[in-house]
N, C-alpha and C positions, 0 to 999 in steps of 0.2 A: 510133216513132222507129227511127233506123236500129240502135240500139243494144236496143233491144226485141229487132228482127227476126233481130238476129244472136245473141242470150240464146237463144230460142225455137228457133234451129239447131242451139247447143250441145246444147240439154236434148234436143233430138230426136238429137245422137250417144253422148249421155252414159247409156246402156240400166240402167244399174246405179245411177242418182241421185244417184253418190256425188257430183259437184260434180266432177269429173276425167273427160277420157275418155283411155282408155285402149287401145293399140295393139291390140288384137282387140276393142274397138269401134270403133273408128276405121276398120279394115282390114276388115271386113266391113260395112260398111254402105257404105264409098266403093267393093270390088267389085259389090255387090251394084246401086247407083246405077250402076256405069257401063255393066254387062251390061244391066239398064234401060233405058238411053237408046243401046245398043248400041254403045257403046264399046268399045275393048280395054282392059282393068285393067293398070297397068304396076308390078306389085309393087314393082319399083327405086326405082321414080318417088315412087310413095308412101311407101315407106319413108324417103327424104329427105325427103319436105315434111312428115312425120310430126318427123322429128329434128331437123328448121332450125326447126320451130314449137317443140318441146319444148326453150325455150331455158334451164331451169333445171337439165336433163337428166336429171326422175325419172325418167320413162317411161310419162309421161300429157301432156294436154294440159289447162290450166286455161282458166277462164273467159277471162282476160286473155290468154294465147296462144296462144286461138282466133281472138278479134278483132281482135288485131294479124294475125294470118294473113289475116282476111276483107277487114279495112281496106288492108294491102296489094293485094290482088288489088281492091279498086274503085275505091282512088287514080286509078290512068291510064285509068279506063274512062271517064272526061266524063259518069257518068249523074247525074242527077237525083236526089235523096234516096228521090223515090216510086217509080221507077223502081230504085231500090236494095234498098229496103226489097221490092220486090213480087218482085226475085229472089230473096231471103234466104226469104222467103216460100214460093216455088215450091220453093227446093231443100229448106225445110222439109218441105212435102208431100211431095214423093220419099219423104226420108227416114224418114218415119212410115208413108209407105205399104210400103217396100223392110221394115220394120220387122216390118209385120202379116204382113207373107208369110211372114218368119223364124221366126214362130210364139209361143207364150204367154211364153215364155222375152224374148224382145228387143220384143214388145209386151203388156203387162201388160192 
């Protein structure tokens, strides 16, 4: 489900297990993914979508305002569930891969 696909995103930014991710995992792993796909990383940029997600305003991001964050961003996209799920998927691998690189520390 698409709700699977976007658990299994969290767990792959969530490096510490605690059930929260937290702004140096958050912020290393979305630089790390966009030098990857050869992006420019816009630290500003992220640090606000880091703060508009973190709507309770510990200084993490829970299971629940990750998926509002993700369910936002596929609302106006018109895709398909499988098609949803098979990106949540993709950005999954990224992120377990951008993970190994980082070394024993951020992949167990």
């Amino acid at each position: 489900t698409v709700e699977d696909a976007i658990r299994e995103l969290f767990d792959a930014y969530d490096v510490d297990g605690n059930g929260d991710i937290d702004e140096s995992e958050f912020f290393k792993l979305e630089m790390k993914m966009c030098i990857g796909r050869g992006e420019v990383f816009d630290p500003k940029a992220e640090q606000a979508a880091f703060t508009l997600t973190d709507g309770d305003r510990s200084g993490t991001m829970s299971f629940d305002e990750f998926r509002d964050r993700k369910m936002r961003f596929i609302t106006g996209q018109r895709w398909s569930p499988e098609h949803v799920i098979s990106v949540f998927k993709e950005m999954t691998e990224q992120a377990m891969a951008e993970r190994k690189k980082m070394g024993p520390r951020w992949h167990p």
